[in-house]
C-alpha positions in Angstrom: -11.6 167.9 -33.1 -10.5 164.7 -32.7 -8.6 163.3 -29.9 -7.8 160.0 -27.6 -10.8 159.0 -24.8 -9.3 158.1 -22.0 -11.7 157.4 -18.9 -10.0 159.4 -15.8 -9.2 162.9 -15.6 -5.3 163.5 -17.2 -4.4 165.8 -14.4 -5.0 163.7 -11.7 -2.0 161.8 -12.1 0.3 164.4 -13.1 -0.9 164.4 -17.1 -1.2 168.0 -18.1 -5.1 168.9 -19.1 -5.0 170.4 -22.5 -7.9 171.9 -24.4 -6.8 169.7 -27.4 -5.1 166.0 -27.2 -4.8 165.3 -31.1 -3.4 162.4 -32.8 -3.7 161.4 -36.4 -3.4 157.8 -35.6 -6.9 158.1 -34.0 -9.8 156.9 -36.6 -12.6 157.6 -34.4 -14.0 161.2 -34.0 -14.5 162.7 -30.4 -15.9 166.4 -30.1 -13.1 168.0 -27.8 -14.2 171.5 -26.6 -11.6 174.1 -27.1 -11.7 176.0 -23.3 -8.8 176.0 -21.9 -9.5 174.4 -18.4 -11.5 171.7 -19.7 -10.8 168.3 -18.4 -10.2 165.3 -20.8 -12.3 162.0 -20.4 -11.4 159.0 -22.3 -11.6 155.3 -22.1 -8.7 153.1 -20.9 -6.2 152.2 -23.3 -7.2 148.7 -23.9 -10.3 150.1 -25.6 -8.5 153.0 -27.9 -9.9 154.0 -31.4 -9.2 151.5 -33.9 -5.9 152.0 -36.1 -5.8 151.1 -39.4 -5.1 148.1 -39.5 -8.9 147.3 -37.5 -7.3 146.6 -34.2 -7.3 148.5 -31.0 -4.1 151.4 -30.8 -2.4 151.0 -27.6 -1.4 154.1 -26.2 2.0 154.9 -23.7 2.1 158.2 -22.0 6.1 160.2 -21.9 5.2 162.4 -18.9 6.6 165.8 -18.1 6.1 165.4 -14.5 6.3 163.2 -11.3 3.9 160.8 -10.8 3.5 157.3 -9.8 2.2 154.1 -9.9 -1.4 153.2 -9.2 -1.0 149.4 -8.2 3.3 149.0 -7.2 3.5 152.3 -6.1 6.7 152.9 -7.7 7.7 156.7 -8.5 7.7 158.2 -12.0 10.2 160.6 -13.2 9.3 163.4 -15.8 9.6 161.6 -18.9 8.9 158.4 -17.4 6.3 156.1 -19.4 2.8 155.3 -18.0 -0.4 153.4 -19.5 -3.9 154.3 -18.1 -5.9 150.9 -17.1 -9.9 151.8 -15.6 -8.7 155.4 -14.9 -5.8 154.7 -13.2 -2.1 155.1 -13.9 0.2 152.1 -14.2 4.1 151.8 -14.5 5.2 149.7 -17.6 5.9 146.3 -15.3 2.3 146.7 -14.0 1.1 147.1 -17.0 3.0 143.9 -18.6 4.7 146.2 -21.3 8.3 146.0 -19.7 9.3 143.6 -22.2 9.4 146.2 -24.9 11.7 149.0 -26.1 11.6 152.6 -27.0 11.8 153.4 -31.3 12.2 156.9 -31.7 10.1 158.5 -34.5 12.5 160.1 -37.2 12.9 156.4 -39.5 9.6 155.8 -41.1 11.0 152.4 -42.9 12.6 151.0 -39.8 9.2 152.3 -37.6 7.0 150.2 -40.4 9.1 146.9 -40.1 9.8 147.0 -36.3 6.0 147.1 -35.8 5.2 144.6 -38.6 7.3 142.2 -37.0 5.7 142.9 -33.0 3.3 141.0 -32.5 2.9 144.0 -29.9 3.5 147.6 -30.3 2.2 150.9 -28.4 2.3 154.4 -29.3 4.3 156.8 -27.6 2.9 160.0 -26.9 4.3 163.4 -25.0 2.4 166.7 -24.0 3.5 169.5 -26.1 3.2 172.8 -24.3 3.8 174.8 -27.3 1.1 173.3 -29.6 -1.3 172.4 -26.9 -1.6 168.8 -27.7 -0.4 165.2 -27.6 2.1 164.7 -29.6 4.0 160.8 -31.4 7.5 160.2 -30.0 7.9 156.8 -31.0 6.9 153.2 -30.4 7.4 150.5 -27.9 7.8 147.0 -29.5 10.1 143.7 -29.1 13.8 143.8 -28.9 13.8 140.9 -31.8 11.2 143.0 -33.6 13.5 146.3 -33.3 16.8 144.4 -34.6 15.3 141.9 -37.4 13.6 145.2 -38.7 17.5 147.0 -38.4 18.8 143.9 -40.4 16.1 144.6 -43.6 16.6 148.3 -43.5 20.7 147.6 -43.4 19.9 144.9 -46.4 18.5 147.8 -48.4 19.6 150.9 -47.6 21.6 151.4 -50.7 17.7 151.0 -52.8 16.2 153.0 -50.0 18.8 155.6 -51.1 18.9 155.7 -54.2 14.9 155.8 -54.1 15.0 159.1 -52.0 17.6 160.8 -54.5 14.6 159.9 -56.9 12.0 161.4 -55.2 14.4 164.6 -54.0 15.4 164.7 -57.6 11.2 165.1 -58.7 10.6 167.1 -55.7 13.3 169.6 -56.5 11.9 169.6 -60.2 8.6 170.0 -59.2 9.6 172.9 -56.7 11.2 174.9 -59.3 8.1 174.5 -61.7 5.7 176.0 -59.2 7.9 178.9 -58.4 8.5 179.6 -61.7 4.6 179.0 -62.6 3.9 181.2 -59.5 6.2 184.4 -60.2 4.5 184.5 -63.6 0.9 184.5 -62.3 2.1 187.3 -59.5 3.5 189.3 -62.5 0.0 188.9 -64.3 -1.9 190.4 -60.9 0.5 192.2 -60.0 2.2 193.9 -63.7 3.8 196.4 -61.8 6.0 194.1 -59.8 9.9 193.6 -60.8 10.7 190.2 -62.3 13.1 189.6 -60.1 10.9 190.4 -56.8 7.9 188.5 -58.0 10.3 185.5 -58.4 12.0 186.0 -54.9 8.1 186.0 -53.4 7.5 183.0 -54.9 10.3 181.4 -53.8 9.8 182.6 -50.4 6.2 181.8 -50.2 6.4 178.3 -52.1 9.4 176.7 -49.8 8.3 173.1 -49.1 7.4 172.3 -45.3 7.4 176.3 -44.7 3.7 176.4 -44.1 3.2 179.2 -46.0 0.4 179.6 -48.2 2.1 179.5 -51.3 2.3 175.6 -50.1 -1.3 175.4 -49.1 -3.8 173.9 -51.5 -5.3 177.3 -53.1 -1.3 178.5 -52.9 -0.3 175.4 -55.2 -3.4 175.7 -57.8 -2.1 179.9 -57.8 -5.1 181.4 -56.3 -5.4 184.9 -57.2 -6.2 185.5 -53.3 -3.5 183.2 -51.8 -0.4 184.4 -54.4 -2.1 188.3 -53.2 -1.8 186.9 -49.0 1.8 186.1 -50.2 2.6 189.5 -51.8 1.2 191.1 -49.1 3.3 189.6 -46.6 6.4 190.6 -48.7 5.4 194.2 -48.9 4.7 194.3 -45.2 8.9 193.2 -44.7 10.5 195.0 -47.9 8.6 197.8 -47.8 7.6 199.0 -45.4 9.1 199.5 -41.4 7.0 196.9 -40.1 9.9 195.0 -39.0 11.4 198.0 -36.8 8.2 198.7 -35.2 8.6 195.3 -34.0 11.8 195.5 -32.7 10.0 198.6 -30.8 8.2 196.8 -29.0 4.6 197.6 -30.9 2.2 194.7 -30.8 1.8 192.9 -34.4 -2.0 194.3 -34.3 -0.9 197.9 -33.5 2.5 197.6 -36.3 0.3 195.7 -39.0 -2.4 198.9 -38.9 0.2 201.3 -39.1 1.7 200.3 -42.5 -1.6 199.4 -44.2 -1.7 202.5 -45.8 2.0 201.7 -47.1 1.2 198.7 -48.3 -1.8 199.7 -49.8 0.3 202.5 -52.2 2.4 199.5 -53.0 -0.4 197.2 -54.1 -2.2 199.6 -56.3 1.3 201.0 -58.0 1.6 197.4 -58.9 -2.0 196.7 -59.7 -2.1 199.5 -62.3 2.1 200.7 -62.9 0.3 203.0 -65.8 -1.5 204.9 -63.4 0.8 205.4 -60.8 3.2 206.9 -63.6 1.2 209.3 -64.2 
């Protein structure tokens, strides 16, 4: 896995310790073992992974708790930035990056110009308990940076616009062609299937950023395997009582065993419709 080296142990100055401290900025690859307790070791920041553009990444950390200063002494608040210099943490005015200001991820156009024009800029990154890893929040970078980049973006929002109406507009189109293009290959494994279900499946499964794996690669080039993954899951919720065994409390182990057989009956009506009429 790859992750960020960082030379002292996270947790020593309030960092959380994750198994896994991924970002896709990072270039370099670093084996990161997956066990839960283990403690993260990587160089200071003024020797981080080369970005792309060949230089060293600077790296801020947003922390979620109290911490504070290595050389002022000054105390950190959760959420609070600090930089790590020989293993040690630093407020920003130690670490000489007081001057700058916080972007917020979210605009990728003003994000690109903002840094373009910096001759300075540092990567924000925040523990994510959920996932497990370090995560982007934004970028620090010069004030004049920040508001001569505002000024372009302002000077051609209207293009901007009208170029992501564009590329909705294509995406939409290309959208509808793969669920289309999908429903007719689940009706081809799957004969026994109703039009209109294998086209609400596809639909379902095929939903852009949904992370399903009718969006995967296999999903998109209509695997047999992937589109059968996808009409599996729809059988589990539609037809059988998956859902209120659930709601029952059963683990998803325990209710996903118990309707296999259901599902199963399903799958073979609509593998062979001739046979099951019989």
């Amino acid at each position: 896995m790859v992750g960020y080296h960082i030379e002292h142990s996270l947790s020593s100055f309030c960092l959380p310790n994750p198994p896994r401290l991924c970002l896709s900025v990072v270039k370099t690859p670093v084996m990161i073992g997956s066990a839960e307790g283990q403690t993260m070791k990587q160089r200071e920041v003024s020797k981080q992974p080369e970005a792309a553009g060949g230089a060293a990444e600077l790296v801020v950390f947003s922390i979620l708790r109290a911490s504070q200063c290595s050389q002022c002494k000054v105390k950190l608040g959760s959420g609070s930035f600090l930089t790590l210099e020989n293993g040690q943490p630093l407020c920003m005015n130690c670490s000489d990056l007081d001057h700058l200001v916080f972007l917020p991820r979210g605009d990728t156009a003003l994000t690109r110009r903002a840094r373009k024009h910096s001759s300075l800029s540092v990567v924000v990154v925040k523990f994510s308990r959920a996932r497990q890893r370090y995560e982007r929040q934004g970028v620090l970078v010069e004030e004049a940076a920040l508001d001569k980049a505002q000024e372009e973006c302002l000077s051609d929002e209207e293009v901007r616009a009208r170029r992501r109406e564009r590329e909705a507009a294509r995406r939409q189109e290309e959208d509808y062609e793969l669920v289309q293009e999908m429903a007719g290959k689940i009706r081809a494994f799957f004969p026994g299937c109703p039009p209109s279900e294998a086209l609400a499946i596809a639909r379902h499964t095929a939903e852009r950023g949904s992370g399903r794996v009718g969006r995967s690669a296999s999903g998109r080039a209509l695997d047999e395997g992937a589109l059968r993954l996808a009409v599996i899951a729809s059988i589990r919720h539609k037809h059988t009582h998956y859902d209120t065994l659930l709601m029952r409390g059963l683990d998803r182990s325990e209710a996903r065993a118990a309707v296999e057989d259901k599902i199963e009956q399903v799958i073979s009506s609509w593998e062979n419709p001739e046979a099951s009429n019989r």
